[in-house]
C-alpha positions in Angstrom: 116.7 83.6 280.3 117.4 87.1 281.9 118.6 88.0 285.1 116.8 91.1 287.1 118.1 92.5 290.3 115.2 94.1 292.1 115.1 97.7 293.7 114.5 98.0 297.4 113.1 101.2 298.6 113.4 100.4 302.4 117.0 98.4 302.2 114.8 95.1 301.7 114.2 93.0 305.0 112.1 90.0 306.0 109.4 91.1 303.8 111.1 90.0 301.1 111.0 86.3 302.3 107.9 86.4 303.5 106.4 87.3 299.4 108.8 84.9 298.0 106.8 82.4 300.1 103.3 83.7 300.1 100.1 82.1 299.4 101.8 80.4 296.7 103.6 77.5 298.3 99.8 76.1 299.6 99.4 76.6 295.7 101.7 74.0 294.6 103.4 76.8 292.5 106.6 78.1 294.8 109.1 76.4 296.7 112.7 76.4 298.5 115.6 75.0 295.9 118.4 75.6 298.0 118.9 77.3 301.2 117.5 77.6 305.0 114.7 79.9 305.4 114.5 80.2 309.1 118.3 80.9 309.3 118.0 83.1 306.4 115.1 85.0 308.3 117.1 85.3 311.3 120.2 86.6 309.8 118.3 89.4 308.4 116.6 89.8 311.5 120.6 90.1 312.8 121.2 93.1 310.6 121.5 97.1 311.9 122.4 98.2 308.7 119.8 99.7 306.0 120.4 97.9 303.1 120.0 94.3 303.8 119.1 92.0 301.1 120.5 91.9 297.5 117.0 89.9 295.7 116.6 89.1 292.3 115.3 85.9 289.6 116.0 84.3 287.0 113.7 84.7 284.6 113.1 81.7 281.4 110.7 81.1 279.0 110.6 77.8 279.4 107.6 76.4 281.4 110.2 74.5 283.7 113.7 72.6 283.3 115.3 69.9 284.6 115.9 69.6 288.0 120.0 69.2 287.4 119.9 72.1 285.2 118.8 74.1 287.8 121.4 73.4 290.3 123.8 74.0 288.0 122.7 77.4 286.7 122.4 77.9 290.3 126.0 77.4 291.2 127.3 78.8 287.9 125.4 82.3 289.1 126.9 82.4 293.0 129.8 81.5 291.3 129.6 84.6 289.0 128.5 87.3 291.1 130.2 85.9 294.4 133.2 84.4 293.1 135.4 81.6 294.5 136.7 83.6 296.8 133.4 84.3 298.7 132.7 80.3 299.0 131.6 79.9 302.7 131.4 83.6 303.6 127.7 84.0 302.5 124.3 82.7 303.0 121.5 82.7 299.9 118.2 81.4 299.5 116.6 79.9 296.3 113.4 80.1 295.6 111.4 78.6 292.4 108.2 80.0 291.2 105.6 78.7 288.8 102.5 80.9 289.0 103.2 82.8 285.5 103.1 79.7 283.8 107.1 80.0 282.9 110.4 79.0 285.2 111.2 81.9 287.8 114.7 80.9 290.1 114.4 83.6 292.7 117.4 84.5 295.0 117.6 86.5 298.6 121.2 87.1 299.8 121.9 88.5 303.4 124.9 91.5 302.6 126.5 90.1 305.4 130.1 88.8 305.5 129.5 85.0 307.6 132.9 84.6 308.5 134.3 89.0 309.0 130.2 89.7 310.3 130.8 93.1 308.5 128.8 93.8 305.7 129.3 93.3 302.1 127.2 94.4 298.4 127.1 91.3 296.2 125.6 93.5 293.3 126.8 96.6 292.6 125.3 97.8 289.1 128.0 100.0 287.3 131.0 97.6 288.9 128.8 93.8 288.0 126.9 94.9 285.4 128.8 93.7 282.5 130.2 90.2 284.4 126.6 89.3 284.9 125.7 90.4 281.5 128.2 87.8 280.0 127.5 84.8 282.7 123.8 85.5 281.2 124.9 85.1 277.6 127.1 82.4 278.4 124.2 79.8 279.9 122.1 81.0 277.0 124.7 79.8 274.5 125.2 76.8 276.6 121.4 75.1 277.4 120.0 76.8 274.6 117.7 79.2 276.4 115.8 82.0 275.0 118.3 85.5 274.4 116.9 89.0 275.1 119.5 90.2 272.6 117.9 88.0 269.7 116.4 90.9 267.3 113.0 88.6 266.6 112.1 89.3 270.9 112.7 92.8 270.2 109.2 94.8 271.7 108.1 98.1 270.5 106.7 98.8 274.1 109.7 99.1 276.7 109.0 99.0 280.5 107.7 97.6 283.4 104.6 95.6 283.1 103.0 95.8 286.6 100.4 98.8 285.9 98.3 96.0 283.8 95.5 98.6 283.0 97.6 101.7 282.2 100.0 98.8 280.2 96.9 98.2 277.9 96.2 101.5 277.6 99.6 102.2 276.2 99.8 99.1 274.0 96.5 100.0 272.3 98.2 103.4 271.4 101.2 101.6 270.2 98.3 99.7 267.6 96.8 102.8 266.6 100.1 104.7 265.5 100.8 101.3 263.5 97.5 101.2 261.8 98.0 105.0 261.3 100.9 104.4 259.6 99.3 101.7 257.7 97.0 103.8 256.3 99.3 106.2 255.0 97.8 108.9 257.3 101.1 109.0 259.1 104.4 109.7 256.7 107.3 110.3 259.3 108.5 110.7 262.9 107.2 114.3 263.1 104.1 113.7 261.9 103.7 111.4 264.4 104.7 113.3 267.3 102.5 116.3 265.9 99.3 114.0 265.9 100.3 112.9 269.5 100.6 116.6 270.9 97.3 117.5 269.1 95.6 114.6 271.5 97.2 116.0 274.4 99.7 113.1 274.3 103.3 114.4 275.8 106.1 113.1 274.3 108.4 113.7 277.4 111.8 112.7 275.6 113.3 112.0 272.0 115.9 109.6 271.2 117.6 108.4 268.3 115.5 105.1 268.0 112.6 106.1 270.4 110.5 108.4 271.9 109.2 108.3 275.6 105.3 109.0 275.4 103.0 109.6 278.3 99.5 109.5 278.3 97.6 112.0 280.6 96.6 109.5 283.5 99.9 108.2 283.7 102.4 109.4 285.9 105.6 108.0 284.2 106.3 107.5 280.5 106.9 104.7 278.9 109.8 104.3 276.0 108.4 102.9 272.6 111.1 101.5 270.5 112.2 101.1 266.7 110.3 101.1 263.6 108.3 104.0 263.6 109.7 105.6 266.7 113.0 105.8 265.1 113.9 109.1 264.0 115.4 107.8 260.5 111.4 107.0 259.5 111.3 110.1 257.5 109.4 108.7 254.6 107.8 104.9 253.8 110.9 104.2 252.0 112.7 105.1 255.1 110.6 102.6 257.2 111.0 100.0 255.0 114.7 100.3 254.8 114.3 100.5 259.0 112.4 96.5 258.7 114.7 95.4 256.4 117.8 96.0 258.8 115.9 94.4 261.6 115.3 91.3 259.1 118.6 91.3 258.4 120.1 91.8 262.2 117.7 89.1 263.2 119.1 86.6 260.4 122.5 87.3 260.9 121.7 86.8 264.7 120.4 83.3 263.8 123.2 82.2 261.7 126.1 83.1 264.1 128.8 81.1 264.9 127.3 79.9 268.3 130.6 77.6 269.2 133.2 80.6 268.6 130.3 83.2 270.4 130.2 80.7 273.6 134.5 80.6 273.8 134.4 84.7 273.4 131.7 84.6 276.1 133.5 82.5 278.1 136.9 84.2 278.0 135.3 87.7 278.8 133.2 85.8 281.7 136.3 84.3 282.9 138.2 87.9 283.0 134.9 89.7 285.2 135.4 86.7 287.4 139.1 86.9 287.7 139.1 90.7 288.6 136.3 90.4 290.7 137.8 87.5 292.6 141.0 89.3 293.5 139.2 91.8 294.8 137.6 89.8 297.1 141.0 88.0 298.3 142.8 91.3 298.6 140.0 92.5 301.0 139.8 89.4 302.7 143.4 90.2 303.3 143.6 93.6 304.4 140.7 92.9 306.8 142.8 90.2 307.8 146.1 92.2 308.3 144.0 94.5 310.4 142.6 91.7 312.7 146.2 90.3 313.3 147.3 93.9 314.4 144.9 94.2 316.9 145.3 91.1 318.0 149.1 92.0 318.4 148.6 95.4 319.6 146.0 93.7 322.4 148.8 91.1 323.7 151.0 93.8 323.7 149.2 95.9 326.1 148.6 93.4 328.4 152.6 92.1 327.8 153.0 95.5 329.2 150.5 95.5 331.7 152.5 92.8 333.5 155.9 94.3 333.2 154.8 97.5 334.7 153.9 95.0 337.8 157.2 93.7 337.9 158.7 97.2 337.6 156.9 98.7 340.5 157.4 95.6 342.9 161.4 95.9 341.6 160.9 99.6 342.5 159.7 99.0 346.2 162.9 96.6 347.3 165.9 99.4 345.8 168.9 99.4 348.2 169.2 103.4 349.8 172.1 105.5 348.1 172.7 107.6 351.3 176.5 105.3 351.7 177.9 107.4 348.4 177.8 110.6 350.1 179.4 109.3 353.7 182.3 108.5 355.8 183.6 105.4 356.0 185.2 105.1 359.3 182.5 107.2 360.4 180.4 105.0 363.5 177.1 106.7 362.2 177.5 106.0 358.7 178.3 102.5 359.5 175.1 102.2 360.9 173.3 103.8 358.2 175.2 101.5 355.9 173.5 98.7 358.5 170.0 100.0 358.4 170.1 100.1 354.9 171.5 96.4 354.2 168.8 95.3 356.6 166.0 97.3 355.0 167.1 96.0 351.3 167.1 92.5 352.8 163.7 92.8 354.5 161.9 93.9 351.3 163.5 91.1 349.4 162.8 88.6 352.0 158.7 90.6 351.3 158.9 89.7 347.6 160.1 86.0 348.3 157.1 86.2 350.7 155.1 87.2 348.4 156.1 84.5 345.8 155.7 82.4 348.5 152.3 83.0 349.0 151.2 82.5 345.4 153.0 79.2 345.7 151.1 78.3 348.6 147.6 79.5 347.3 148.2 77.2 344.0 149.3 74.2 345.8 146.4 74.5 348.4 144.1 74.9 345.6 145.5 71.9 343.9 145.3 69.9 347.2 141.7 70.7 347.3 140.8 70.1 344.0 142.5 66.3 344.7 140.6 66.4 347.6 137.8 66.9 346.2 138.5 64.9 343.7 139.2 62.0 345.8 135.8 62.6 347.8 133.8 62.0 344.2 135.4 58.6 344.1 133.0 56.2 345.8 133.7 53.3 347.4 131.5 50.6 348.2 130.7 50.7 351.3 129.7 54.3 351.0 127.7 53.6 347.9 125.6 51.2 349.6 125.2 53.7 352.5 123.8 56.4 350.3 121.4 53.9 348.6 120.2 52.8 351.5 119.8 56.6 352.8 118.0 57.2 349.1 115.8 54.3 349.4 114.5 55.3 353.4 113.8 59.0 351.5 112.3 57.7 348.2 109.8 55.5 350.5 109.1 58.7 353.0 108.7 60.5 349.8 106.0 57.9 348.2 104.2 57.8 351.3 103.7 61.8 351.6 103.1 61.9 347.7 100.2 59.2 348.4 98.6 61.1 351.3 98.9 64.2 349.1 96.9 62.2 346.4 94.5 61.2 349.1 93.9 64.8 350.7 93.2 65.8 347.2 90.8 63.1 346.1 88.8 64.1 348.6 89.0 67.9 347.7 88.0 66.8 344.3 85.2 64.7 345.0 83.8 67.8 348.2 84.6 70.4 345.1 82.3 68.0 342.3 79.6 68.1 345.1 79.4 72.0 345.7 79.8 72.5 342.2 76.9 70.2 341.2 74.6 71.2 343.9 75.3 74.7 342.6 75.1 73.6 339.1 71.2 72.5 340.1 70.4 76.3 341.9 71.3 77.5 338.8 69.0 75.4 336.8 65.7 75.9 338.7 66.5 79.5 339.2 67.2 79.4 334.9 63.4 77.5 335.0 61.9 80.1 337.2 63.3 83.0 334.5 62.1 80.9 331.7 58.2 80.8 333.1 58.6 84.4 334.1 59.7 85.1 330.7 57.0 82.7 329.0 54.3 85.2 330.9 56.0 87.8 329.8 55.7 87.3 326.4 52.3 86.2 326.4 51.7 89.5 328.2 53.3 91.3 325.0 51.5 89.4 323.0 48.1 90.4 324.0 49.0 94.1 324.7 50.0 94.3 320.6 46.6 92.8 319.9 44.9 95.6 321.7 46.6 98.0 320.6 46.3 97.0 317.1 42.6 96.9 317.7 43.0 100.4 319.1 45.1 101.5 316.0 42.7 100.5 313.9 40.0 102.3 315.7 41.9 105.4 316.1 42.4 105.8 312.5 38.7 104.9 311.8 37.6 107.7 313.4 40.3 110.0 312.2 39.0 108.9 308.1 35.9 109.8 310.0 36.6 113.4 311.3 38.7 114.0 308.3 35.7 113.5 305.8 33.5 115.9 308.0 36.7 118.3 308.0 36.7 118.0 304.2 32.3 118.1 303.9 32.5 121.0 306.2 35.6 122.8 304.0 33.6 122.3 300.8 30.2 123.9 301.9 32.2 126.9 303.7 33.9 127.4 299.9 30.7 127.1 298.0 29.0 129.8 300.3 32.0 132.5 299.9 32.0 131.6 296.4 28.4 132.2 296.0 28.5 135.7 298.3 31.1 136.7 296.2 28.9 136.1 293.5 26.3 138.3 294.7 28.5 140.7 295.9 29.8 141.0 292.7 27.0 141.0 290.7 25.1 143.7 293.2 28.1 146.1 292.5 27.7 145.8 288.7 23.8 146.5 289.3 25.0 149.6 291.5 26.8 151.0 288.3 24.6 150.2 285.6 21.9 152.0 288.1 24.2 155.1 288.4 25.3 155.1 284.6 28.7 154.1 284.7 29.8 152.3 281.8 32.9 150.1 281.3 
């Protein structure tokens, strides 16, 4: 089994659902594991962001697996590249296909955070990398499942597989170089990449164990690995040496401890998981912590807010400070000293108003709402007064609704009439067009006998007029040709008469 994260160009969207679940599920050969594809659908749909699905399978040799199996490779995987922490927080649809004739466990993740709406990555390749790398090893080691890392699967041809054609093309090469080899016409790495430049073959890039090769209708190379590729194949020897490694890797491979692999595997897994984890909690947290401080700093304004009201109304009943300055057995500033009590106790006898009037308002609203309260209580001589008022209406009601029905019966059955009397116009008017059109055609017919008769006249006398044209042309030709004759021949005459010799 191998795990594959697809690449988006676009950010990934709907489409991405919508060839998950192609033609295929009418085929029998894909269908939904796990998951809700209309909420899915919509949650994408929800999405401003760019980048907004993280897609990828699960790729097996196997033809299929057992149904348990799946769900628990299933949960293993959110639990590897989600983490406990993310339980809840994320939505993920799985996806099984079948067309390829092997298990495929397709999976489309929202990056959206369910619970903080913001978004989130699930895969991030230099960061996740290696933690998926061991979960994949681990459920390798423990269901037994095919391992791209066993030497025997090891391909001489690396890269994608979708250009079929251009893939053939490139695999035949990869045959010939092996047969060249084979046949001894091929001793080592440079002679190999000499008698691939001298077919206008570019070798675009040279490693230590392959060499990137693209042909000249290709637009991207494509990496061929090991064995001959390798730059250590400097002589047969060389190569042999370079299979008998692989021989050996691939038999040590087979012979490894599996139990002590799987606890190693599971250890390191366990580590990635951990760390990954708690970084989930602490940004759980801090986005948290930032929530509760708006939260705090929005009750606080409005805690303010309301103070500031009490303030100014506190600010409108303040006694008058002009006694400080004054006499005190002065008559004037004993009546300044007046004015001010009594202005000081008329705005606080404003404010009590005021608080008065609130009072008021919420026990008047209270009163109604008892009231009205009270009113939707029935009692039972008013519930048989109001269904006796809803039976008089519900019979008024019937009778209008049956003289409705009646008016339009009667439209109906005056709208049948006009339409079939109409109906019948149409079809002797229709009979009419059909005789007209019956003359018609017999008229046609006729005139195309005639003027075939005519045609064939016509061009009777044209074969005529074109074999006196052609008589006529003949004897014309024969008489110049016989003047000229005689022309000619007088003219000779005229010499030999006159002595002239050729």
């Amino acid at each position: 089994m191998i795990c594959k994260f697809f690449k988006t160009q676009k950010g990934g969207g709907v489409s991405s659902v919508d060839y998950m679940l192609n033609e295929r599920v009418n085929q029998g050969t894909a269908r939904i594991l796990k998951g809700d594809e209309f909420l899915t659908r919509e949650l994408i749909k929800s999405m401003s962001q760019k980048h907004k699905t993280c897609v990828g399978v699960l790729s097996f040799e196997e033809k299929n697996i057992d149904e348990n199996t799946k769900k628990e490779i299933m949960q293993s995987f959110e639990n590897a590249l989600l983490t406990p922490a993310m339980q809840g927080r994320y939505n993920i649809l799985w996806i099984e296909h079948t067309d390829k004739g092997r298990l495929e466990l397709n999976f489309i993740i929202p990056k959206m955070d369910l619970e903080s709406k913001k978004s989130f990555n699930p895969y991030y390749h230099p960061i996740d990398n290696k933690r998926i790398d061991f979960w994949r090893d681990f459920v390798n080691l423990c269901y037994g499942f095919t391992n791209p890392k066993d030497p025997s699967k090891e391909q001489t041809l690396q890269g994608s597989k979708k250009e079929k054609e251009l893939f053939k093309d490139y695999k035949a090469l990869d045959k010939i170089l092996h047969k060249q080899v084979a046949n001894e016409i091929i001793n080592s790495r440079d002679e190999l990449i000499y008698f691939l430049e001298q077919n206008n073959i570019e070798v675009t890039r040279k490693g230590s164990d392959y060499l990137s090769i693209k042909l000249p209708e290709s637009k991207k190379a494509k990496r061929f690995k090991g064995g001959i590729y390798n730059e250590q194949f400097r002589s047969f020897k060389k190569l042999r040496d370079l299979r008998t490694e692989k021989e050996s890797r691939a038999r040590e491979y087979q012979q490894r401890d599996i139990k002590a692999e799987l606890e190693r595997t599971k250890r390191e897994l366990d580590k990635f998981i951990q760390s990954k984890d708690e970084y989930y909690r602490e940004t759980i947290r801090k986005f948290n912590e930032r929530l509760q401080g708006k939260t705090r700093k929005f009750n606080r304004k409005n805690g303010e807010i309301q103070l500031q009201d009490t303030a100014n109304e506190i600010q409108n009943i303040q006694p008058s400070n002009e006694f400080f300055s004054g006499n005190a057995y002065d008559d004037d500033f004993k009546r300044s000293c007046m004015v001010s009590v009594d202005k000081t106790l008329s705005d606080q006898q404003g404010a009590n108003n005021k608080i008065e009037q609130r009072e008021n308002l919420y026990t008047n609203a209270e009163r109604e709402r008892d009231s009205a309260r009270g009113l939707l209580l029935p009692t039972t001589r008013l519930e048989k007064a109001e269904n006796d008022d809803f039976r008089i209406r519900i019979n008024s009601r019937n009778r209008e609704i049956t003289g409705q029905d009646n008016r339009i019966s009667t439209s109906r059955d005056e709208i049948t009439r006009d339409n079939q009397e109409r109906t019948n116009s149409i079809r002797e008017r229709f009979g009419s067009y059909e005789k007209q059109t019956q003359r018609l055609r017999t008229g046609f017919q006729s005139f195309t006998g005639e003027n075939t008769g005519n045609r064939t006249l016509i061009q009777a006398r044209i074969d005529r007029v074109r074999d006196i044209i052609q008589s006529k042309y003949t004897e014309l030709r024969e008489r110049i040709r016989n003047s000229f004759k005689k022309t000619i021949n007088k003219a000779r005459q005229i010499k030999r008469d006159f002595g002239y010799s050729r």
